[in-house]
C-alpha positions in Angstrom: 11.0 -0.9 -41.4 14.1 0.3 -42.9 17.4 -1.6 -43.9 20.5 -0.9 -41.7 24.2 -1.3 -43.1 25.3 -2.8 -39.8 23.4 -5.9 -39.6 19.9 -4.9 -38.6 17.6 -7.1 -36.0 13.7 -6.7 -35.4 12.5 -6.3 -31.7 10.1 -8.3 -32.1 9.4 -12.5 -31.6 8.2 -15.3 -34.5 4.7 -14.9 -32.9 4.9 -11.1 -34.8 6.3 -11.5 -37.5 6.6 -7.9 -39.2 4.7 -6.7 -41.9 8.3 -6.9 -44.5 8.7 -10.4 -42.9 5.5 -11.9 -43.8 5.1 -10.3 -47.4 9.2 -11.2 -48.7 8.4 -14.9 -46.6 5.3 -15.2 -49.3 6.9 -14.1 -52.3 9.6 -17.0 -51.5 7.0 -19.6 -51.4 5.8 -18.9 -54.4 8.5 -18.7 -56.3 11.0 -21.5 -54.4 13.5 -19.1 -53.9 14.2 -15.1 -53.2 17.4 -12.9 -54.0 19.3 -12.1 -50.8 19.3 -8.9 -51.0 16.0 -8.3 -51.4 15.6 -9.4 -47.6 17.6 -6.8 -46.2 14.4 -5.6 -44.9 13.5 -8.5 -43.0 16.3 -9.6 -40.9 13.9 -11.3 -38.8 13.7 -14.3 -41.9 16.9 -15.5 -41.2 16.9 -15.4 -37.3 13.9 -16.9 -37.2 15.3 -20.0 -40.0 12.5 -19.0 -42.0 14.8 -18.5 -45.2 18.4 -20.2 -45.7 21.0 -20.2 -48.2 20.7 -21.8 -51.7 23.2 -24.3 -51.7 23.5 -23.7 -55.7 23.7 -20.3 -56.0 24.7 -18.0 -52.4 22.9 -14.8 -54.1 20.0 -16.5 -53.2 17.8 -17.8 -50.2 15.5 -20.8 -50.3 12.4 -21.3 -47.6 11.9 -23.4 -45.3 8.5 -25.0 -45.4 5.6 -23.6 -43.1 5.3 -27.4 -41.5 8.8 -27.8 -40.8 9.5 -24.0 -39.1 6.3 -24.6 -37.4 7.3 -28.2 -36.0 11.0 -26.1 -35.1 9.6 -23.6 -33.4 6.8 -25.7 -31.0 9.1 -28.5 -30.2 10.6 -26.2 -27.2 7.1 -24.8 -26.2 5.7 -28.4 -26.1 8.8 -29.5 -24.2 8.5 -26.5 -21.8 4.7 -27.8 -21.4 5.5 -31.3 -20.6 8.2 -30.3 -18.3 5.4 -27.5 -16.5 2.9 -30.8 -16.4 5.8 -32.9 -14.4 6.5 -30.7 -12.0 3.0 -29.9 -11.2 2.6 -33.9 -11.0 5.5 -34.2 -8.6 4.0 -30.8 -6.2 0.9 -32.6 -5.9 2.2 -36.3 -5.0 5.0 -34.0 -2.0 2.1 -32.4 -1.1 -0.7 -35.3 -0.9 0.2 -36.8 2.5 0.1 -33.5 4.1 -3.5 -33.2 3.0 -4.8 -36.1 4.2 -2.9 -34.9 7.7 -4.8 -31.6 7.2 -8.1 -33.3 6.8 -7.9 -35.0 9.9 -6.7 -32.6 12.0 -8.9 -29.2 13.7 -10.3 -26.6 11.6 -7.5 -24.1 10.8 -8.3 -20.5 10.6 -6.2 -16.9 9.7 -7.5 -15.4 12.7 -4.0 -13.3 12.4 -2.0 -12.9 9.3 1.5 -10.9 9.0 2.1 -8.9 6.3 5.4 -7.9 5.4 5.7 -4.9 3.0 4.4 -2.1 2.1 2.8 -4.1 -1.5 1.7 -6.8 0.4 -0.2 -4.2 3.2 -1.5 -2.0 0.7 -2.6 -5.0 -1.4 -4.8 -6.0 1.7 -6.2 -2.6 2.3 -7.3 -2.4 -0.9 -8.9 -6.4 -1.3 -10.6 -5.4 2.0 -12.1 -2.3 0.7 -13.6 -3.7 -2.2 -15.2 -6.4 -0.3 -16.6 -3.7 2.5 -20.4 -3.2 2.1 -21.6 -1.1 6.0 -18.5 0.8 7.2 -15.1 1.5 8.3 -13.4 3.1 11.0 -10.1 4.2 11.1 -7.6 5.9 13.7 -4.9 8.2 12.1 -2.9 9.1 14.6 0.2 12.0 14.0 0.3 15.2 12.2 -0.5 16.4 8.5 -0.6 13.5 6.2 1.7 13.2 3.3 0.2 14.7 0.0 0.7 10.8 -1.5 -0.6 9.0 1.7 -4.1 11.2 1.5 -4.1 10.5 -2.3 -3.9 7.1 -2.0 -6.6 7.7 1.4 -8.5 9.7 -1.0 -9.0 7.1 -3.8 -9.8 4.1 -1.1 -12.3 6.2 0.6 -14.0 7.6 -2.3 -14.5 4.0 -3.8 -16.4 3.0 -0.6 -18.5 6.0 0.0 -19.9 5.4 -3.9 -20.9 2.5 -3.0 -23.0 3.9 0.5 -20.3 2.7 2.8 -20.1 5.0 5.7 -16.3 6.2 7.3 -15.6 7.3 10.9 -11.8 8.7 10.7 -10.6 9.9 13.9 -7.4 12.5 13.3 -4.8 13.8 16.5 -5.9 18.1 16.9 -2.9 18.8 15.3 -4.3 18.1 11.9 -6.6 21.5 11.9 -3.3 23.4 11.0 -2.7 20.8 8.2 -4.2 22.5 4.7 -3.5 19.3 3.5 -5.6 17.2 5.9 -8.0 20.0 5.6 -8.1 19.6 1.8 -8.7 16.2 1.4 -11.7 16.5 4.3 -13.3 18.7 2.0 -13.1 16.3 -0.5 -14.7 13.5 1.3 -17.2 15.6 2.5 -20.2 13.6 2.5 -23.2 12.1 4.5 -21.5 9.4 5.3 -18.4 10.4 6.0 -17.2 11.8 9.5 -14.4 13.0 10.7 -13.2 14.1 14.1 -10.0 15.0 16.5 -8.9 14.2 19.5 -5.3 15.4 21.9 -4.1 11.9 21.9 -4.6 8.4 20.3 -4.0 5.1 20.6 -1.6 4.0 17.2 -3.2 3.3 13.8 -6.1 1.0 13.2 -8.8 0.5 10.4 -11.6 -1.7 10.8 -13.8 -2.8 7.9 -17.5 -4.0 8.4 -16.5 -4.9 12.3 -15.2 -8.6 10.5 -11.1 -7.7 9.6 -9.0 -5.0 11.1 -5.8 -3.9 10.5 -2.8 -2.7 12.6 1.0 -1.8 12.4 3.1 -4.5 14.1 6.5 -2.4 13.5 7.3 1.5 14.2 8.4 1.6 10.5 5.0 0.4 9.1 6.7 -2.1 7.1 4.8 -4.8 9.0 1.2 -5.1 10.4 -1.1 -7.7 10.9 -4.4 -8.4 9.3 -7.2 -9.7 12.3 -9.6 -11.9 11.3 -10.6 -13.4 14.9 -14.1 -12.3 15.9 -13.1 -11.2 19.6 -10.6 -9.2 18.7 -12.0 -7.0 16.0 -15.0 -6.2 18.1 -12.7 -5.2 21.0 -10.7 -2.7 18.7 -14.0 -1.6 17.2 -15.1 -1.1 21.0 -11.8 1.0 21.3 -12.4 3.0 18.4 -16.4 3.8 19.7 -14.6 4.8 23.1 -12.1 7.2 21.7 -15.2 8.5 19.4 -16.9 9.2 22.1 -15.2 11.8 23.5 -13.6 13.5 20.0 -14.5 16.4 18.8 -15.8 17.4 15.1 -13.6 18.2 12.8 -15.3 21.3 11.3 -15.6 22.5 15.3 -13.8 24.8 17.5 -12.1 22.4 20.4 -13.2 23.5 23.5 -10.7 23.1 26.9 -11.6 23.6 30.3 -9.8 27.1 31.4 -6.5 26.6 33.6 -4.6 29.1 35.4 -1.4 30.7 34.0 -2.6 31.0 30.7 -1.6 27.4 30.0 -3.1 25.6 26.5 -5.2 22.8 26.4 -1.9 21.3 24.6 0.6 22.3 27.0 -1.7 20.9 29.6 -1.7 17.6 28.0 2.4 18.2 27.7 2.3 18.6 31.2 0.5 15.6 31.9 3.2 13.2 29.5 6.2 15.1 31.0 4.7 14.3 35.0 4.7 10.2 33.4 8.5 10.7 32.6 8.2 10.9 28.7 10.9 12.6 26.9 10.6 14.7 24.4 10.5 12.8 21.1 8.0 10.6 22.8 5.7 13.2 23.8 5.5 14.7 20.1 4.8 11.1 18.5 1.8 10.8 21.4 0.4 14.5 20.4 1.2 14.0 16.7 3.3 17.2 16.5 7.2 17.3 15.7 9.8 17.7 18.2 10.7 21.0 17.5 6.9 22.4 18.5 6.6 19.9 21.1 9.9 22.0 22.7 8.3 25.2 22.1 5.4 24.2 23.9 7.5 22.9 26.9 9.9 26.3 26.8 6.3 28.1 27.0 5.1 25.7 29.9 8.6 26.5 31.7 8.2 30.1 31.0 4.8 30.1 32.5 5.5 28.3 35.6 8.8 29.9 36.0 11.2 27.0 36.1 14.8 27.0 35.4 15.5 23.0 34.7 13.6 19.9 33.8 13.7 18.7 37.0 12.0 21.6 38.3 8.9 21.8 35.7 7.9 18.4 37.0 8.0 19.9 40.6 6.2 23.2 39.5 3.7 21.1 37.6 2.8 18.7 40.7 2.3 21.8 42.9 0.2 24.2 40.1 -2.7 22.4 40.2 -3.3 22.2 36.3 -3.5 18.7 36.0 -6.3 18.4 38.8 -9.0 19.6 36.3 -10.5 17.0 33.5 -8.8 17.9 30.2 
């Protein structure tokens, strides 16, 4: 390090003391004493009380002895210590009668634990993935993903499927115009993996090894809940084997039933949301398309049934007949 005219400092603690430190701190040992300006190097000598003024001569520093800076410097550590070992003596003596309440009382279990956070959610995801040894199935319901979302999707299936854990993901149809979503399939492209789309889905769940699942408890996925309770997780596992059931492969064409008017399979199941009075913005979060398609896809409906108003489309739906087939 080099001297500075403006009264240098060392970033840098007593525990490190820098290489000019050490060697000038030596050479004043030795010789009882060392010229002040020969420390200019080594600020860090007289911040730390290492060195201090001769009081015979100010040109010149004396040491202070290895025992007594030692002894200067641990008497706040040791105090900090004793003061750590108190406390920790006082939380187990406020906590000690609530023990032996806890002992007595039923068996507690997490069978449902709220996580609030993104941290704390992902922190979960990820202790649950390293402890998953058979599978895990997941819903991902809405469009495209997010290029970060599939990265961080990536990494967390990729460590599982090393390890010859198998994944069921099951994706809303919209995602075969996502090159995205398409991109990362390709990249978990595996035996073991499977992936598969279906119109609508019920909102996100992931379920590892049938024992813990996890679900949003809050629109803004700042807050979902971990399940732990035996009943439950087999039910949503149940759910997800149901909605399996009846998706279709990624990597394969969807096939819909023809209807008259030249009407989509999507518009179809447009139709069937706008007959059970959902608006617009509730229709493209069910379908996992935006708004804007979503009204494209009911200008194209209107167009094709020939209404003129909202109120009308319901009418012309009822009396088409395109809902009376099974989508």
């Amino acid at each position: 390090m080099t001297a500075n005219n403006t009264k240098p400092t060392h970033p840098h603690g007593i525990t490190e003391l820098c290489e000019a430190g050490g060697r000038l701190y030596a050479s004043a040992l030795r010789l009882g004493r060392i010229a002040r300006a020969e420390v200019e190097p080594a600020p860090c000598l007289m911040e730390f009380a290492l060195l201090h003024p001769d009081p015979d001569d100010p040109a010149w520093l004396r040491p202070v002895p290895p025992s007594a800076a030692l002894a200067q410097h641990l008497h706040p550590v040791e105090r900090e210590i004793l003061e750590r070992r108190r406390h920790s003596v006082q939380l187990t003596e406020s906590f000690e009668p609530f023990m032996d309440i806890s002992a007595q009382g039923p068996p507690t279990t997490h069978a449902i634990t709220v996580l609030e956070g993104v941290n704390r959610i992902n922190a979960a995801l990820d202790l649950a993935t390293a402890e998953c040894r058979t599978e895990v199935l997941t819903v991902q319901p809405g469009g495209g993903r997010i290029e970060d979302r599939l990265s961080k999707s990536l990494e967390r299936g990729l460590s599982v499927v090393d390890r010859g854990v198998s994944i069921r993901t099951l994706y809303q149809h919209t995602v075969r115009h996502s090159p995205s979503t398409l991109a990362y399939a390709d990249r978990m492209a595996d035996g073991n993996v499977e992936i598969r789309t279906l119109e609508e889905l019920i909102e996100r769940l992931i379920v590892f090894d049938r024992t813990v699942a996890f679900i949003p408890a809050q629109d803004d996925r700042q807050v979902a809940l971990e399940l732990r309770h035996p009943g439950l997780v087999e039910y949503l596992a149940n759910v997800f084997e149901q909605l399996w059931s009846r998706a279709a492969p990624l990597r394969e064409e969807v096939k819909y039933d023809p209807t008259p008017l030249g009407i989509s399979g999507v518009q179809r199941s447009i139709a069937q949301l706008l007959i059970e009075g959902h608006v617009d913005d509730s229709i493209a979060r069910r379908l996992g398309m935006n708004v804007r398609t979503c009204r494209a896809h009911v200008a194209k409906l209107a167009a094709a049934l020939g209404s003129n108003s909202r109120a009308q489309l319901g009418y012309l739906i009822a009396q088409s007949g395109i809902l009376d087939q099974d989508s």
